[in-house]
C-alpha positions in Angstrom: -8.2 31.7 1.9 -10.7 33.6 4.7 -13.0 34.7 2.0 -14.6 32.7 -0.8 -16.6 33.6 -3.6 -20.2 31.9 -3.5 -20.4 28.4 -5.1 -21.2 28.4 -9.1 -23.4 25.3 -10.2 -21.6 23.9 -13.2 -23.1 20.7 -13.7 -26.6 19.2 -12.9 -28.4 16.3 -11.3 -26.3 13.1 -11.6 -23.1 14.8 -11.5 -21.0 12.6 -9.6 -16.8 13.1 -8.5 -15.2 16.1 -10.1 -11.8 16.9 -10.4 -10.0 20.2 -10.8 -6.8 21.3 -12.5 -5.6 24.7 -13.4 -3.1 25.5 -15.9 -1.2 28.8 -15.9 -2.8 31.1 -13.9 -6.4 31.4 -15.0 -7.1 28.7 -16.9 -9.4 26.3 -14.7 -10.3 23.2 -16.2 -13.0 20.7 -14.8 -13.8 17.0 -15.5 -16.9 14.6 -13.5 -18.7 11.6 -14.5 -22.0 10.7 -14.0 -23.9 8.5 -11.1 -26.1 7.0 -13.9 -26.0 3.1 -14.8 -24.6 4.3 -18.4 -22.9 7.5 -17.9 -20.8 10.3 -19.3 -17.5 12.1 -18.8 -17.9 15.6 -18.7 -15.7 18.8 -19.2 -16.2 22.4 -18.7 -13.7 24.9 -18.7 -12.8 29.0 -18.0 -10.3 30.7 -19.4 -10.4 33.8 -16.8 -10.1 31.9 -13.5 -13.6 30.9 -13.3 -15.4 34.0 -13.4 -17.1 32.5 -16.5 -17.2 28.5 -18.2 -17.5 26.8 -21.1 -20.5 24.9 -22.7 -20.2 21.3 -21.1 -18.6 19.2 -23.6 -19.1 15.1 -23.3 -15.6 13.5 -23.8 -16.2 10.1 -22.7 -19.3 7.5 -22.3 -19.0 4.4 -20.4 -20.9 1.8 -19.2 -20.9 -0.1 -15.6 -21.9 2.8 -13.4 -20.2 4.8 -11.6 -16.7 3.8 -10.9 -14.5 6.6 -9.5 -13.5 10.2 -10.4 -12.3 10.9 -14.0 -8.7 11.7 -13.1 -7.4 14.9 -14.5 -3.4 15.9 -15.4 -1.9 18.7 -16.8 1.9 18.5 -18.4 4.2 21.3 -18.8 2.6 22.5 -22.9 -0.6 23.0 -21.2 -2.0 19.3 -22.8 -5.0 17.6 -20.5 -4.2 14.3 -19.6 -8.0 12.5 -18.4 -8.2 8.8 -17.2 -11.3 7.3 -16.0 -13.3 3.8 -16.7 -15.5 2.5 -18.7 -16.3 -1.3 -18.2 -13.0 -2.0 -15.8 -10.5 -0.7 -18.1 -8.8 2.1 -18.2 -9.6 5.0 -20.7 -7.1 7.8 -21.6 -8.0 11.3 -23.5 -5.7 14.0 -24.0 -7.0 17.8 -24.6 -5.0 20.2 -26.0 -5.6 23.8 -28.2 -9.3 23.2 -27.4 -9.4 19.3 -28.8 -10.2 16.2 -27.4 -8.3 13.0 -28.4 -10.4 9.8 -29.2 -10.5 7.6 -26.0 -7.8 4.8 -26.1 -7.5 2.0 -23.6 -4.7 1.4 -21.7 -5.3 -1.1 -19.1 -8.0 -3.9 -19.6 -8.1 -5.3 -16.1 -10.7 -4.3 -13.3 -9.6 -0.3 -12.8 -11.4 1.1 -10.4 -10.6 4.9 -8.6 -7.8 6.1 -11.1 -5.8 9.1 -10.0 -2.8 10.9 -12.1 -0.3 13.3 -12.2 2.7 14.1 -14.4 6.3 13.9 -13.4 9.0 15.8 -15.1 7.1 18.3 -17.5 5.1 15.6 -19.1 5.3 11.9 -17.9 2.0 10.4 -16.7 1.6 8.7 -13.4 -1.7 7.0 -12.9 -2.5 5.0 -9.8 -5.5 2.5 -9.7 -7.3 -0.2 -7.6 -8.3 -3.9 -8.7 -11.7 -5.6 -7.6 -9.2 -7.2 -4.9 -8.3 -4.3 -3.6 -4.2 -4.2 -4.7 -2.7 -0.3 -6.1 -1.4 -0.5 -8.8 0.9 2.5 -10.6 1.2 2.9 -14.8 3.4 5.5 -16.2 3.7 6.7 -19.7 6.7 5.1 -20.8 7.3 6.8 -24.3 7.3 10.7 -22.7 10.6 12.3 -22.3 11.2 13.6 -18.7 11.5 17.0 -19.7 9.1 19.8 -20.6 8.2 19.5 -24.2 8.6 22.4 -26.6 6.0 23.1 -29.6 6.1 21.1 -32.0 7.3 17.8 -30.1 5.4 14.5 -30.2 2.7 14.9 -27.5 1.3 11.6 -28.3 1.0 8.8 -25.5 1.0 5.4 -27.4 -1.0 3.3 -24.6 2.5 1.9 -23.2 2.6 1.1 -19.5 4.6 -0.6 -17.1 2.5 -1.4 -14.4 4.2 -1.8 -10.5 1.7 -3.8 -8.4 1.9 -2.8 -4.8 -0.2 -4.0 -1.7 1.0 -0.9 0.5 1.0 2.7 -1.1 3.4 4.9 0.7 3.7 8.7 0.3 7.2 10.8 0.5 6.9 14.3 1.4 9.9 16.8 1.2 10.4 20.3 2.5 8.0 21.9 6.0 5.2 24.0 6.1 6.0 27.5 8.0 2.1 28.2 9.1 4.4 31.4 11.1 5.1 33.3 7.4 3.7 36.6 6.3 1.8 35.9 2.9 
């Protein structure tokens, strides 16, 4: 990390909270909202590690402003898992062999900031405020923990179990040797 390429514009004015995943080890995938009263979810994507994008493709609209990052996951077949907001709930899209899912709520309750990740080759963690100001976690509950093989139902059916928690905590395993040759 001492030297950087120079930054590439990918979106325009009003472009508001991105969020980055890769998958494999070129494929760079981006997803931002919008800091407009009625905005947009957008996606743009490279295939060759960013030395060139995609069109910007709208996957979502939502209305109520702004309300935190579109939260972006990636499970073990390469699928897209994006969760962001639209009038306090919850909104889930999937993207997979160049296809975006039609949104489907799966939380109807003042979400606010949503963050995921997947577990296990392809179970979906998402982790979300409330206007009170309580984290709360949801996880895919129909995903087997294991990496899923072609062919395999890749669907997520909206089914949470939701774990309210006033105090977040974080576990971290293992050290970081800044010493090491790279």
């Amino acid at each position: 990390g001492e030297t950087w390429s120079e930054p590439l514009q990918l979106a325009g004015e009003g472009a508001a909270n991105p969020s980055i995943v890769t998958v494999g080890n070129d494929e760079v995938h981006v997803v931002w909202g919008s800091s407009l009263a009625y905005s947009i979810v957008s996606h743009q994507w490279s295939a060759d590690g960013g030395k060139s994008w995609s069109p910007i493709e709208i996957i979502a609209e939502r209305s109520g402003g702004l309300l935190g990052a579109p939260a972006v996951a990636v499970d073990s077949s390469g699928t897209l898992h994006v969760v962001t907001t639209s009038e306090g709930a919850a909104v889930y899209l999937t993207w997979k062999a160049g296809v975006w899912s039609s949104p489907l709520r799966i939380w109807e309750d003042s979400v606010n900031e949503p963050r995921a990740t997947i577990s296990g080759g392809n179970r979906l963690h998402v982790i979300f405020t409330d206007d009170k100001g309580l984290v709360y976690l949801a996880r895919s509950t129909d995903a087997p923990a294991v990496g899923l093989l072609s062919g395999q139902n890749e669907t997520f059916d909206g089914a949470t179990e939701v774990v309210p928690s006033a105090t977040p905590s974080l576990s971290v395993a293992g050290s970081l040797d800044r010493t090491a040759e790279d």
